[in-house]
C-alpha positions as a printed NumPy array, in Angstrom:
array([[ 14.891, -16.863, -37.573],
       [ 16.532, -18.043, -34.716],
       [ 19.606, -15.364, -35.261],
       [ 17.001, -12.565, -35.388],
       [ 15.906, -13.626, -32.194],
       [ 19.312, -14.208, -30.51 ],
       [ 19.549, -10.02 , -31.808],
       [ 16.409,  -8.933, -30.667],
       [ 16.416, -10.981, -26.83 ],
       [ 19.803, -10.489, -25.695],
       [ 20.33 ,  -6.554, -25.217],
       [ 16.899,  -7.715, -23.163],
       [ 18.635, -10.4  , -21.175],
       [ 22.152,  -8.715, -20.575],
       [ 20.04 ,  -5.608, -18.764],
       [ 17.153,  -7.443, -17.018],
       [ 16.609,  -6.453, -13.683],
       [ 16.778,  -7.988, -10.311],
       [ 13.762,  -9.737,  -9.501],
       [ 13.734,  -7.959,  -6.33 ],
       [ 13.376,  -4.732,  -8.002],
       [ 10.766,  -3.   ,  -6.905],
       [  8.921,  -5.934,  -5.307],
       [ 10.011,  -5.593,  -1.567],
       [  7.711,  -6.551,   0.828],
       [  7.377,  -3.733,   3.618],
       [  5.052,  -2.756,   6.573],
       [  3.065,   0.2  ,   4.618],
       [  2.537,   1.83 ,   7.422],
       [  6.239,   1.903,   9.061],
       [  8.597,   1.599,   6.204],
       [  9.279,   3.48 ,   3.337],
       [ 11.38 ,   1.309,   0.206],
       [ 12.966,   3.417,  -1.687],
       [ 15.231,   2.2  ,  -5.069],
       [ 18.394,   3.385,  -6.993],
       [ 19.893,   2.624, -10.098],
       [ 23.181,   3.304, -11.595],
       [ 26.642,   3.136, -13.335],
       [ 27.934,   3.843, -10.06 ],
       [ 27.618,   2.411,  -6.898],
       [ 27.302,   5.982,  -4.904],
       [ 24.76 ,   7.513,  -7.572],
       [ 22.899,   4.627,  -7.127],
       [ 22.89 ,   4.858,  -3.097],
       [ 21.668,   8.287,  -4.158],
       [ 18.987,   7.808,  -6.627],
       [ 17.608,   5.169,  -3.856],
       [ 17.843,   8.062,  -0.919],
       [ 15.918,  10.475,  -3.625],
       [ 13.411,   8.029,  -3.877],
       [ 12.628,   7.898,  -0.301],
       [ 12.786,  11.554,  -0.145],
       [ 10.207,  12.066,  -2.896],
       [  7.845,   9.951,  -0.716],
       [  8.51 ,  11.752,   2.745],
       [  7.783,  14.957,   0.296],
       [ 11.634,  16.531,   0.671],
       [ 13.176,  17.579,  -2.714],
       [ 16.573,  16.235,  -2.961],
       [ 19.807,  18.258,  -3.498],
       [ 22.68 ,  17.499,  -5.754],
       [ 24.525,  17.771,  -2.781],
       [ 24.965,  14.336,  -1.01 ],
       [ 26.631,  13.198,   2.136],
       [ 27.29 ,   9.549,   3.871],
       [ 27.837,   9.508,   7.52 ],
       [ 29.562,   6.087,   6.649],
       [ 30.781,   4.868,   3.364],
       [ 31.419,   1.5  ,   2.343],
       [ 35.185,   0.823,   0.823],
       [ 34.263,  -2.327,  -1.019],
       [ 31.135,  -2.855,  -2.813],
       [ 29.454,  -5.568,  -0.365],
       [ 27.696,  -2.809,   1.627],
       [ 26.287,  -4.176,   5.238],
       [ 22.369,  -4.094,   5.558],
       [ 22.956,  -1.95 ,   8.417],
       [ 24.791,   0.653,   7.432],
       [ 23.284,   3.944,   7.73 ],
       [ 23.583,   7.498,   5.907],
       [ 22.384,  10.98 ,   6.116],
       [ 20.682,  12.847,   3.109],
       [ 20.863,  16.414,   2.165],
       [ 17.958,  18.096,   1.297],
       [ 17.687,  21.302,  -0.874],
       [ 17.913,  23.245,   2.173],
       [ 20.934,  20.726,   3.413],
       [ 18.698,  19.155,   6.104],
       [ 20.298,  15.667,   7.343],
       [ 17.666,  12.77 ,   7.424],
       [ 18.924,   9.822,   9.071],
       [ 18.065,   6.256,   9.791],
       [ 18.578,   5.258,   6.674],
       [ 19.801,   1.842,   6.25 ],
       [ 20.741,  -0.511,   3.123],
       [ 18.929,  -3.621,   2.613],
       [ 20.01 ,  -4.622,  -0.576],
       [ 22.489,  -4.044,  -3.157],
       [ 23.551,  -5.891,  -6.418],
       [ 25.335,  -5.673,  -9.308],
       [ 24.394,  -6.672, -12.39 ],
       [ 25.63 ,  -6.246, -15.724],
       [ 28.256,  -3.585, -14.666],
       [ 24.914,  -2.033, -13.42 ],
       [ 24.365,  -1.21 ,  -9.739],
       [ 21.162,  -1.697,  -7.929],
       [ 20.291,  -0.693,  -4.572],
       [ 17.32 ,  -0.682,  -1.898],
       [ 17.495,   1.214,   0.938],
       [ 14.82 ,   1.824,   4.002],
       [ 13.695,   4.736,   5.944],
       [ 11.611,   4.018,   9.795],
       [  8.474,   6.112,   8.99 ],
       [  6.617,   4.822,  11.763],
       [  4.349,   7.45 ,  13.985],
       [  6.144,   9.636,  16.239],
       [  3.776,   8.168,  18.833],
       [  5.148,   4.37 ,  18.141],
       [  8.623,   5.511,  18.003],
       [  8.641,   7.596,  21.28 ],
       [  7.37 ,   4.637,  23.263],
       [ 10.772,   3.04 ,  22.192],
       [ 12.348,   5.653,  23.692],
       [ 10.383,   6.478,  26.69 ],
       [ 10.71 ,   5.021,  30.178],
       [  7.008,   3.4  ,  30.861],
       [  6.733,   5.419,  33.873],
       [  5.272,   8.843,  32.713],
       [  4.345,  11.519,  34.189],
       [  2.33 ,  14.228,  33.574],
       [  4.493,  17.811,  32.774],
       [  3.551,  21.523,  31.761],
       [  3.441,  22.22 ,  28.287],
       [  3.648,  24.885,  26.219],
       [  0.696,  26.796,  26.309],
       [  0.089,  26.869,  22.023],
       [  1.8  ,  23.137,  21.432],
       [ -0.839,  21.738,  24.645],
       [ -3.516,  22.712,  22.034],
       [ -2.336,  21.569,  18.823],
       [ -3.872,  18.095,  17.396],
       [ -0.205,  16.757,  16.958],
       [  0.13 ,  16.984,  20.967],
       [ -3.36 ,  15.865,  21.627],
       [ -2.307,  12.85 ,  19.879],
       [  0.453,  11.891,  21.765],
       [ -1.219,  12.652,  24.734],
       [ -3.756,  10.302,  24.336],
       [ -1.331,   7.646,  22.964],
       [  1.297,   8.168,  25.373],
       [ -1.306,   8.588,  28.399],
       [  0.489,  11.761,  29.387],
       [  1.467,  14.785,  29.081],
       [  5.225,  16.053,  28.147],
       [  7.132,  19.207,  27.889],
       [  7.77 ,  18.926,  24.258],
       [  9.709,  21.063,  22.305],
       [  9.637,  21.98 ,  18.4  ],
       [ 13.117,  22.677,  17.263],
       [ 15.242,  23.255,  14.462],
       [ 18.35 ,  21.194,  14.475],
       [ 19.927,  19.571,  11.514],
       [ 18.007,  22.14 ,   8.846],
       [ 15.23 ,  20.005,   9.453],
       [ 11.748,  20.394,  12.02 ],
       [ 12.55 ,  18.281,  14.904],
       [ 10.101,  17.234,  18.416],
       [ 12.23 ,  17.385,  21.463],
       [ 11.94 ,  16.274,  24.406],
       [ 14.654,  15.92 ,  26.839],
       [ 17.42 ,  13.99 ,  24.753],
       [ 15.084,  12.433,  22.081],
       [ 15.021,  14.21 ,  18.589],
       [ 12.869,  13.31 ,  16.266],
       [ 12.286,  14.262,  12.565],
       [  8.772,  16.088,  11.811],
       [  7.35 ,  15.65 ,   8.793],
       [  5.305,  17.791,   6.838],
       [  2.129,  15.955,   7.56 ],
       [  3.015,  16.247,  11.388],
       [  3.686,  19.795,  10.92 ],
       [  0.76 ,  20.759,   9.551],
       [ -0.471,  19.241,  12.819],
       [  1.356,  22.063,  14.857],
       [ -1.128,  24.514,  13.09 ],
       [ -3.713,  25.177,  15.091],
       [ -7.12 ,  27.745,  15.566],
       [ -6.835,  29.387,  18.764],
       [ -8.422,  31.744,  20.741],
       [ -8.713,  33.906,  24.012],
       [-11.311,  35.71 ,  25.963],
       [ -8.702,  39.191,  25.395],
       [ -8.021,  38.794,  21.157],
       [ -9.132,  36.764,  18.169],
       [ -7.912,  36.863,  14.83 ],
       [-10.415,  36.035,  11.641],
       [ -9.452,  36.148,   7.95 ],
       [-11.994,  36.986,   5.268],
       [-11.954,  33.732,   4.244],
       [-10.967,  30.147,   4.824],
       [ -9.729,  29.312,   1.841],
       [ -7.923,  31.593,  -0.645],
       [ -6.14 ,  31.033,  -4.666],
       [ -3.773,  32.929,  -6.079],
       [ -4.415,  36.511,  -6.613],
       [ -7.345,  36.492,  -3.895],
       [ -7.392,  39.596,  -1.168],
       [ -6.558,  38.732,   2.451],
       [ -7.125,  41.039,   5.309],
       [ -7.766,  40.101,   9.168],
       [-11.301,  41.556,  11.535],
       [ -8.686,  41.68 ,  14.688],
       [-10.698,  41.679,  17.921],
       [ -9.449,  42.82 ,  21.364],
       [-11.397,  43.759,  24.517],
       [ -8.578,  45.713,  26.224],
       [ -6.332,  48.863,  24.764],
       [ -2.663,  47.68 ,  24.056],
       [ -0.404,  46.661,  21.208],
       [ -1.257,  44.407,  18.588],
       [  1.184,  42.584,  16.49 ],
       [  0.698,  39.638,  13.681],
       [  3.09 ,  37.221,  11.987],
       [  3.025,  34.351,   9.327],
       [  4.205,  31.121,   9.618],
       [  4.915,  29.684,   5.94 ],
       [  4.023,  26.375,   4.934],
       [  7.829,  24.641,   5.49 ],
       [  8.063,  27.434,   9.2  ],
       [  9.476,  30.434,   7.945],
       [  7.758,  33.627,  10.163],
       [  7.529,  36.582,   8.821],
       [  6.222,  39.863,  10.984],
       [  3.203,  41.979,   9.417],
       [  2.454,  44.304,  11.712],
       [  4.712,  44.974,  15.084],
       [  2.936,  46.534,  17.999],
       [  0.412,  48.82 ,  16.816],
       [ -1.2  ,  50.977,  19.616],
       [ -5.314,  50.292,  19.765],
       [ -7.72 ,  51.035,  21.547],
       [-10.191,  49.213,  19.685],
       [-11.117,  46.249,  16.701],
       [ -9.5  ,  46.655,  13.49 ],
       [ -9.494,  45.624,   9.796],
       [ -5.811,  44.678,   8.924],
       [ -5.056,  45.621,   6.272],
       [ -7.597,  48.432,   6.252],
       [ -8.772,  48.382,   2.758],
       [-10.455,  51.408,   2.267],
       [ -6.662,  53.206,   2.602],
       [ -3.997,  50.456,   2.72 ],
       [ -3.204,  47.734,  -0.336],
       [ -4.633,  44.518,   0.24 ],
       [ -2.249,  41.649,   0.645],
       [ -2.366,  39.438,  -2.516],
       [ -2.021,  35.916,  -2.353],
       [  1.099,  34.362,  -4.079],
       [  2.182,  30.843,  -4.034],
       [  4.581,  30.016,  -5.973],
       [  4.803,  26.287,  -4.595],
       [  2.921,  24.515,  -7.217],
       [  1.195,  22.868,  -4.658],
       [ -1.845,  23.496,  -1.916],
       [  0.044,  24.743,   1.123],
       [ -1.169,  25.937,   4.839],
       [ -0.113,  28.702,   6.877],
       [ -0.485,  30.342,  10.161],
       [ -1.538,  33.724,  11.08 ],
       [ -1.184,  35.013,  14.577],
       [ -1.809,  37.84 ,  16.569],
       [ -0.354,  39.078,  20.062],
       [ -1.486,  41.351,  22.62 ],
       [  0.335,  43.064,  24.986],
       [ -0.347,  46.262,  27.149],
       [  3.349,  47.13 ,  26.264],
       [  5.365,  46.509,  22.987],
       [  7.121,  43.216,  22.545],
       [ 10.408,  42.785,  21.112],
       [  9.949,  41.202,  17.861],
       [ 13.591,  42.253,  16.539],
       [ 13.991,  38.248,  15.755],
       [ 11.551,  37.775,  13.387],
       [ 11.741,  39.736,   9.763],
       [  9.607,  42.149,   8.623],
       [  7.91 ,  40.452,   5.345],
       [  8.296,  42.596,   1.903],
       [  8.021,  41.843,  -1.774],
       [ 10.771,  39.119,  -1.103],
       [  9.862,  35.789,   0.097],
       [ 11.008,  34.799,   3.224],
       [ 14.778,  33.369,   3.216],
       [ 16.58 ,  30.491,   5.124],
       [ 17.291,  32.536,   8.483],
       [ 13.481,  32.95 ,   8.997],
       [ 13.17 ,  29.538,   9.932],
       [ 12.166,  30.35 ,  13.224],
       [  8.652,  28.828,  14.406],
       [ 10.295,  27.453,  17.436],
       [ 10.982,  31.012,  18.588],
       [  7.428,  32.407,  17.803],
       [  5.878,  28.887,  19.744],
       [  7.957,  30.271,  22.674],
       [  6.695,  33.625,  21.944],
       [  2.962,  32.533,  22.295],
       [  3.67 ,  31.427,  25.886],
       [  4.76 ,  34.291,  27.103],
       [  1.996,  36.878,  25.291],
       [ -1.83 ,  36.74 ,  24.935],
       [ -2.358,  35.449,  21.444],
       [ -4.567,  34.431,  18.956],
       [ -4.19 ,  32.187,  15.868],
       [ -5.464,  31.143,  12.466],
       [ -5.102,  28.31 ,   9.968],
       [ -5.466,  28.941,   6.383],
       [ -5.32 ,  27.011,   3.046],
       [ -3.827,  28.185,  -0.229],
       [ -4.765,  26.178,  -3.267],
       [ -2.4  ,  25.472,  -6.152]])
């Protein structure tokens, strides 16, 4: 009996894991954990970036890059890499804390600063703040009214895209946006001159979508998309009215149909623009049966748009 257990409890013993494994203790709320295993010290770095990825909601590309690289397998706890994303975005801050090897088998831990962008920018900022103009859409979105309130004043943030990846700027400070903050930049707004309503709030796949768009002057109306991850696409570019229209007018246009092919509930952003003349909208593509590619990301160039133009937005929901 005592051989049969020798062969049943050793494969067991020979690959048992660390006891830190999975058991890390973390601030929830600031820190994300995230653990690799592998063969091979790099795949495991890797599998232990993917895991903090999956959290943060960023699907991870085969690709992989290391703005530093170890050359011996005792890896410093504060050595830091960048991550590719799908869309070869660059997420750093990442930093080691623990690495082992154990059975020819590596193990890693790594962790990722997830704290607010509120905490974080009071790291960064002087204490001495003072109140700045902002952008006339950002001002009014509930991520700025948030770090108003928490910062006690008002900055001239920017949203940018730097690194493949949605980033707030302001003066030399970048910081990453994720999608729950982004969603945050979405935002119902209105003016005394236009409005823009859907014919519903919340749509599924398949369901009709078409605007009532309002305007109490005659000029040119024009209305874009922002997609769920900030891709704009154009819809209609300065139309000549003179009064409220249905868009698209159903009784002799097609409907737009709702597609998401996602597999998940996503958000976007409808807007519409007036202007007593046309505006150049040459930057921003003109949507067809094709989704929207990687040079659309440009929601940093439509937010500069909106203060510059009279405008009104909408939020939507698509559901899975």
């Amino acid at each position: 009996m005592k051989k049969i257990l020798l062969v049943i409890f050793t494969p067991l013993i020979m690959f048992a894991n660390p006891l830190w494994l999975y058991q890390i203790k973390h601030d929830k709320n600031c820190d994300i954990i995230g653990y690799g295993i592998s063969k091979n010290l790099q795949e495991a770095k890797k599998n232990a970036l993917a895991d903090i990825a999956n959290t943060l909601s960023v699907s991870v590309d085969t690709s992989f890059d290391m703005s530093t690289i170890d050359n011996n397998v005792n890896v410093k706890t504060n050595s830091s890499l960048s991550l590719k994303t799908n869309s070869k975005a660059v997420l750093s801050g990442v930093e080691f804390i623990k690495i082992e090897q154990k059975n020819s088998i590596w193990y890693v831990a790594a962790k990722y600063d997830n704290s607010p962008l509120d905490v974080k920018l009071k790291k960064l900022l002087p204490s001495n703040l003072q109140n700045e103009t902002q952008n006339n859409y950002l001002k009014n979105t509930s991520l700025l009214k948030e770090l108003n309130k928490e910062l006690k004043a008002k900055l001239n943030y920017k949203v940018i895209r730097k690194n493949n990846l949605w980033q707030l700027k302001y003066k030399d400070i970048l910081l990453p946006i994720n999608i729950e903050n982004f969603y945050k930049l979405f935002s119902n707004q209105n003016t005394n001159l236009i409005s823009i309503k859907p014919n519903k709030n919340i749509y599924i796949e398949n369901d009709d979508m078409f605007f009532n768009i309002a305007h109490k002057k005659n000029g040119f109306i024009s209305i874009l998309y922002v997609e769920h991850s900030g891709k704009v696409g154009l819809l209609l570019a300065n139309k000549k009215s003179d009064k409220s229209f249905l868009f698209p007018n159903i009784k002799n246009e097609d409907s737009f149909k709702i597609v998401n092919p996602y597999n998940k509930s996503i958000k976007e952003l409808y807007v519409a623009l007036y202007s007593p003349t046309p505006i150049k909208l040459h930057k921003f593509e003109n949507v067809d049966e094709n989704l929207l590619d990687e040079s659309n990301y440009n929601f940093d160039e439509l937010i500069s748009l909106l203060n510059e133009f009279k405008f009104s937005t909408y939020e939507i929901k698509i559901r899975k």
